[in-house]
matplotlib code that plots the C-alpha trace (Angstrom):
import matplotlib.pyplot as plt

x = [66.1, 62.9, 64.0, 62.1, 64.8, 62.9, 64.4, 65.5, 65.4, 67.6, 71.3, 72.6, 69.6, 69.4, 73.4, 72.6, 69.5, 72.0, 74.4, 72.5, 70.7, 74.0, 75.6, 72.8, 69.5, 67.9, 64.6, 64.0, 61.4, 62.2, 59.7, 60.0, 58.0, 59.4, 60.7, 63.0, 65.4, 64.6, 64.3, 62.9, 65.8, 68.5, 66.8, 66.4, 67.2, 66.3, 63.3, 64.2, 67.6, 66.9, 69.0, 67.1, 63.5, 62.2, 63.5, 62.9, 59.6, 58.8, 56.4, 55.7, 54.8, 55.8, 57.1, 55.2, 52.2, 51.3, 48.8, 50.9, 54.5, 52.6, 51.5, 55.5, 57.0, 54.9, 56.2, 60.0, 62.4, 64.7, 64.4, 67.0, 66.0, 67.5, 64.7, 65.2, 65.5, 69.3, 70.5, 71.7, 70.6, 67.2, 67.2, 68.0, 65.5, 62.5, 62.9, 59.4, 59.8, 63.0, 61.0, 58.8, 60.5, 63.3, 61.0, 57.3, 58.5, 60.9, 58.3, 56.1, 58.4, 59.1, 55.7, 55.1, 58.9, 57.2, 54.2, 55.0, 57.9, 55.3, 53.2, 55.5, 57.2, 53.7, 54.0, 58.1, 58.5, 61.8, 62.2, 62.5, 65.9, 65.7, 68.7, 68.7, 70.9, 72.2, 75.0, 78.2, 76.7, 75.1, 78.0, 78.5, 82.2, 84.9, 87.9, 90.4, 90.7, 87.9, 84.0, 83.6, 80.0, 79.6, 80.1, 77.1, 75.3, 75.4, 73.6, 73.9, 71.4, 67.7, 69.0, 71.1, 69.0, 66.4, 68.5, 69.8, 65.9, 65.5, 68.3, 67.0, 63.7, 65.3, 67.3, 64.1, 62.2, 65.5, 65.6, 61.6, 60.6, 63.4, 63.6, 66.7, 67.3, 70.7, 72.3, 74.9, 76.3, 78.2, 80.3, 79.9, 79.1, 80.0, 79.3, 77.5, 73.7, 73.8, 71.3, 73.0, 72.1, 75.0, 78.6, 80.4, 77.7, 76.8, 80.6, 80.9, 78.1, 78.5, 82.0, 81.0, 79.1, 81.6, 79.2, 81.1, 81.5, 80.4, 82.7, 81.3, 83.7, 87.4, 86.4, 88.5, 85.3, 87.0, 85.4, 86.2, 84.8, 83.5, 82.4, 78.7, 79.7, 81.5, 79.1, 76.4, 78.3, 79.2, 75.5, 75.2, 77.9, 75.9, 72.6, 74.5, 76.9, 76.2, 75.3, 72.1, 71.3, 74.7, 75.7, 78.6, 80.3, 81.2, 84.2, 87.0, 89.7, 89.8, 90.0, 89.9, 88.8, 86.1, 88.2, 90.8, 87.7, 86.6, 90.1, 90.2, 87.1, 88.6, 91.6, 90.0, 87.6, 91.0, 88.9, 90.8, 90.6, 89.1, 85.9, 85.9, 84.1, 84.1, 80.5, 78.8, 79.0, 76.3, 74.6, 75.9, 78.5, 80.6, 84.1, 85.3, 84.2, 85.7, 84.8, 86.4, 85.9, 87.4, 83.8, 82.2, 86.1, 85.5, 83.2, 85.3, 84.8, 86.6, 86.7, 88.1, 88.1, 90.5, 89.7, 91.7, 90.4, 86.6, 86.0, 87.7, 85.3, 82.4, 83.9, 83.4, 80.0, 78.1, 80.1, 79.1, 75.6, 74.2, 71.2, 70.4, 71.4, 70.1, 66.4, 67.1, 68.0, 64.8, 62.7, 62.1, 65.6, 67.0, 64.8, 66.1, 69.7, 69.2, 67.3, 70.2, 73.4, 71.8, 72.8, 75.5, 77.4, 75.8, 77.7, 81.1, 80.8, 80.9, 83.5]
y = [56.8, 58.1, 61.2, 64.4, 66.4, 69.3, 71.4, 67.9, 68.0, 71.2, 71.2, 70.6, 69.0, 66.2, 65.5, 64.7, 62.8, 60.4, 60.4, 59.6, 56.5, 54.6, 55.5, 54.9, 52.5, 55.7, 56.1, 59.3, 61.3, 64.5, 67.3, 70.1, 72.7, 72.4, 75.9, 76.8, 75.6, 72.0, 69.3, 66.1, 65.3, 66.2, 62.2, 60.4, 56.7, 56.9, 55.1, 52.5, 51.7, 48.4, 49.2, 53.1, 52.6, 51.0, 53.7, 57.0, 58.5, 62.2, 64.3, 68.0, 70.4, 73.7, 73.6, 77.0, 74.3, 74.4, 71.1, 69.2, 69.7, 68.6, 65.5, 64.5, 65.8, 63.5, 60.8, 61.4, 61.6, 64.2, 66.6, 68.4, 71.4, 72.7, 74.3, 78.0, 80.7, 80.9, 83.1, 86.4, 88.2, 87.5, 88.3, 92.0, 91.7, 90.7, 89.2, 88.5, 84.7, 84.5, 85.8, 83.4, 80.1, 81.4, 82.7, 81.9, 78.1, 77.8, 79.3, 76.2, 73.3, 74.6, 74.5, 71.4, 70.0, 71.7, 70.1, 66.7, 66.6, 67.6, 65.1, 62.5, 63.2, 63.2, 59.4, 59.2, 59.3, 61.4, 64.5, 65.2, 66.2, 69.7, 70.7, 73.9, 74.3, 78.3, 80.1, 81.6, 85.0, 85.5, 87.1, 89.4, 90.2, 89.2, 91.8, 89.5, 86.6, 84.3, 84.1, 81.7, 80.0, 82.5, 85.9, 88.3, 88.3, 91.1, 89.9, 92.5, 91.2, 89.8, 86.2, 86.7, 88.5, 85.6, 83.0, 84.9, 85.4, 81.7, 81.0, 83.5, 81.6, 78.6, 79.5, 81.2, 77.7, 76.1, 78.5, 78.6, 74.9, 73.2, 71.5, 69.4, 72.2, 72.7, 75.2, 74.4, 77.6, 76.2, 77.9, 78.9, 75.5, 74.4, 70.5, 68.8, 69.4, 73.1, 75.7, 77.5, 80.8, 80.3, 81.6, 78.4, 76.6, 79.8, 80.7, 77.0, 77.3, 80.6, 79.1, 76.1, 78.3, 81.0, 83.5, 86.7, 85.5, 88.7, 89.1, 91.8, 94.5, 94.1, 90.1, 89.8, 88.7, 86.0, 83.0, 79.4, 76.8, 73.6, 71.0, 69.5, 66.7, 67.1, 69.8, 67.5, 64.9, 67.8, 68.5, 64.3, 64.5, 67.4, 65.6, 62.4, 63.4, 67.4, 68.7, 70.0, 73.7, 74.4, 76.2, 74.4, 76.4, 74.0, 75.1, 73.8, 76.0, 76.9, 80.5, 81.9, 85.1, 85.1, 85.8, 82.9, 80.5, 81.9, 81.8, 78.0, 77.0, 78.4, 76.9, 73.1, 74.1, 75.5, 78.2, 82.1, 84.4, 87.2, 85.9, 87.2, 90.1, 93.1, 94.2, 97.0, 95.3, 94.2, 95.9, 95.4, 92.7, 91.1, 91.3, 88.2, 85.2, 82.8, 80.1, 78.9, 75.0, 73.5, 73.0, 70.5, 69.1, 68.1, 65.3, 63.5, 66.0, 67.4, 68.8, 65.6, 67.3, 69.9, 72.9, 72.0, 68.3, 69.2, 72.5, 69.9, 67.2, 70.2, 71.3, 68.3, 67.0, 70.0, 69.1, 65.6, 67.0, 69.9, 68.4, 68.8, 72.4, 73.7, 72.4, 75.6, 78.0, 78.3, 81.7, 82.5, 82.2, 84.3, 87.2, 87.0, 86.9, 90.1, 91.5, 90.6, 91.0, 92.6, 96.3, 95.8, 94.0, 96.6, 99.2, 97.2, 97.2, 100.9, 101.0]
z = [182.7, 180.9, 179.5, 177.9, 175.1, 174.6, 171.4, 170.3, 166.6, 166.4, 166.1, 169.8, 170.7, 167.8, 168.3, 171.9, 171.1, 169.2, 171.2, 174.3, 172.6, 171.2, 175.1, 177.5, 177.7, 178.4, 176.9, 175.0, 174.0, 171.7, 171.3, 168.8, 167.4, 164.0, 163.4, 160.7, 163.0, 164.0, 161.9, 161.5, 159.1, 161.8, 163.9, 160.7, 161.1, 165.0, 164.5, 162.1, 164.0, 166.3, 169.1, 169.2, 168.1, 170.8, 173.2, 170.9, 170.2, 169.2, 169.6, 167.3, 170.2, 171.9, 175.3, 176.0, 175.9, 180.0, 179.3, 176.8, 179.1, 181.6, 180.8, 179.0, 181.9, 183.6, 181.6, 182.3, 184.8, 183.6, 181.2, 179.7, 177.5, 174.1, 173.1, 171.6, 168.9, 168.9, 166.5, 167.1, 164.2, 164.5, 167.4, 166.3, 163.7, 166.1, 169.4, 170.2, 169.2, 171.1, 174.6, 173.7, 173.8, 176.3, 179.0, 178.9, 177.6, 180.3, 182.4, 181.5, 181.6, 185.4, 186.3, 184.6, 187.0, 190.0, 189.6, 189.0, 191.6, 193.9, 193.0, 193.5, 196.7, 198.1, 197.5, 198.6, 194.6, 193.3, 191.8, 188.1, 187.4, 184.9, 183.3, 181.0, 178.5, 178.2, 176.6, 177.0, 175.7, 179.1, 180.7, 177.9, 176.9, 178.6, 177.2, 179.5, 181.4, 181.8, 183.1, 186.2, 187.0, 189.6, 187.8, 187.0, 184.0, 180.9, 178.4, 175.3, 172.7, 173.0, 172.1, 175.3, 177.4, 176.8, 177.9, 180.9, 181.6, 181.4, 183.9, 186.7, 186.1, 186.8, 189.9, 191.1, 191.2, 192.4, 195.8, 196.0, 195.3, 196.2, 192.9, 191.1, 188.7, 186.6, 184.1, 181.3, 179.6, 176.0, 174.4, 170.4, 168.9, 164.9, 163.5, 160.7, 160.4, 162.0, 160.4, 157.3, 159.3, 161.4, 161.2, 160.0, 158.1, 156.0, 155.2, 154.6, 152.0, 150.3, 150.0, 148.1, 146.1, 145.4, 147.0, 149.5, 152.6, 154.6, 158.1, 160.6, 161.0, 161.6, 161.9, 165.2, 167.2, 169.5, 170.1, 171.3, 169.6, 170.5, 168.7, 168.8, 170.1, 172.6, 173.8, 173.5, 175.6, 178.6, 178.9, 179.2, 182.3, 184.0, 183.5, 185.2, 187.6, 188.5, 191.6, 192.1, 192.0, 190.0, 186.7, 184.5, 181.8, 178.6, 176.6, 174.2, 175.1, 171.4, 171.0, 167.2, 165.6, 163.5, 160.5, 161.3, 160.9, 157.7, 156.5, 157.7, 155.7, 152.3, 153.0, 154.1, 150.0, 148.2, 147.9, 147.4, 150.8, 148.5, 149.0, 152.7, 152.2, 155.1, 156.0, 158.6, 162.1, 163.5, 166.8, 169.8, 169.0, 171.8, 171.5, 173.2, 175.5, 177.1, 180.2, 182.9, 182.8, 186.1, 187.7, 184.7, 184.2, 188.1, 186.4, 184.3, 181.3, 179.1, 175.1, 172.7, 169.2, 168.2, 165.9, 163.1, 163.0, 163.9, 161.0, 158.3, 159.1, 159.2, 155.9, 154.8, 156.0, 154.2, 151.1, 151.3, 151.7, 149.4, 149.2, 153.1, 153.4, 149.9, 151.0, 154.0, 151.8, 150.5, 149.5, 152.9, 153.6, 150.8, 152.2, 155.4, 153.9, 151.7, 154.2, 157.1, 155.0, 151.3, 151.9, 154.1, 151.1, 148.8, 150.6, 151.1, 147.1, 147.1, 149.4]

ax = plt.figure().add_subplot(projection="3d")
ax.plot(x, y, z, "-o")
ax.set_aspect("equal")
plt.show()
């Protein structure tokens, strides 16, 4: 297979980039706009190791490029897109990046699938197969039970909305074009070489450092928790062996509040629980999600790592790897952090 990873150098996208070369003879393209959250660093050794190189090639571009999607889509024959602004506090801050990539980029990877399917079953060619990787946060809380494929969508912040945006794009090309269109939606995701911005990696790092490590609220946010790899290898099974047209949720079955994880990174750095520090909750903050995963286990898949065993070797990857996460916390990202969490520790203090 000839295969466009679009959002490839980010965190999900680069584990499945790796994963899909040492599994498959698949040829892979990646191509990334390079924002603060993708990296060239997160593919290193891809094109120097023999059994990748000659199957791996990269390209810096954004998908919301009509002419350049065009003519990569028209290169492949799937393409499975990672590509977004994913984290929920920017979001807050200033979603006009976010609408960006997550509708007017889906919007042009579509066209660019429409166009060249088109083109080929003119000549009795086949489709390009599209799969479009989504979130759990689409559905919105779920106070109990579970959310199935099939349930309506309450997205509550403009990281969600924009993926639920994306989706209805999708399905609208799937019902009007007749395209081979699919949806994953993943559930919160934590591994080695995820953006210091995020829940895990920036407790995991403030840790390290002896820095607060600032919890929303009560900290009983529920999540489950799946690692990247095995999230990367459920978005491989729907790309292989899902039906057409369908949406597959990808959980672990690992449910833990948000201040269980932080307690379980001190813990795995012998680091004191004092430094979980109680901060002003953030707007709009979901409660609880959690999937149903009896449609993508129907393929053969199913979550291999365990909580316990996948935050100690997270734990342990950024410790084995300052280097690699003190290059993001940079200027830029220090005024983002006292501009996203500066007062609201300022006023836990006075508290």
């Amino acid at each position: 297979m000839r295969l466009l990873v679009a959002g490839g150098a980010g965190f999900i996208g680069s584990a499945f980039t790796r994963r899909r070369l040492q599994a498959t003879a698949d040829e892979v393209v990646v191509v990334d706009k390079l924002t603060y959250a993708g990296s060239l660093e997160n593919l290193i050794g891809l094109d120097s190791d023999p059994s990748a190189r000659d199957r791996f090639g990269f390209v810096k571009g954004d998908i919301a490029d009509h002419q350049l999607m065009h003519e990569l889509v028209g290169q492949s024959d799937a393409v499975v897109n990672f590509a977004a602004e994913s984290h929920v506090d920017r979001s807050i801050l200033d979603a006009t990046a976010f609408l960006r990539t997550g509708v007017l980029g889906v919007h042009a990877l579509l066209e660019a699938v429409r166009e060249v399917t088109d083109r080929r079953r003119s000549s009795a060619g086949s489709a390009v197969r599209f799969v479009q990787v989504s979130t759990d946060e689409v559905y919105g809380p779920v106070e109990s039970g579970v959310s199935y494929e099939d349930d309506q969508l309450h997205p509550r912040s403009p990281y969600s909305a924009a993926k639920a945006a994306g989706e209805l794009l999708v399905r609208s090309y799937r019902e009007t074009y007749g395209l081979d269109l699919l949806i994953t939606r993943g559930a919160n995701t934590y591994g080695p070489r995820q953006h210091v911005e995020k829940f895990i990696p920036l407790f995991i790092t403030n840790a390290i450092r002896d820095m607060p490590l600032p919890i929303y609220g009560d900290g009983q946010q529920r999540r489950d928790w799946l690692f990247v790899d095995d999230h990367a290898d459920g978005i491989g099974a729907v790309l292989d062996e899902g039906e057409s047209g369908e949406i597959y949720n990808i959980g672990a079955d690992e449910e833990r509040v948000n201040r269980q994880v932080a307690e379980a990174i001190l813990n795995a750095l012998g680091k004191s629980h004092s430094l979980i520090t109680t901060v002003a909750d953030r707007r709009g903050h979901d409660r609880r999600y959690a999937m149903d995963t009896n449609r993508i286990a129907r393929l053969g898949w199913s979550a291999r790592m365990d909580f316990e065993t996948g935050i100690a070797a997270t734990v342990e990857w950024y410790r084995q790897n300052e280097t690699w996460w003190r290059r993001l916390r940079d200027a830029d990202w220090d005024a983002y952090y006292e501009r996203q969490y500066g007062w609201r520790l300022a006023e836990s203090a006075k508290n």
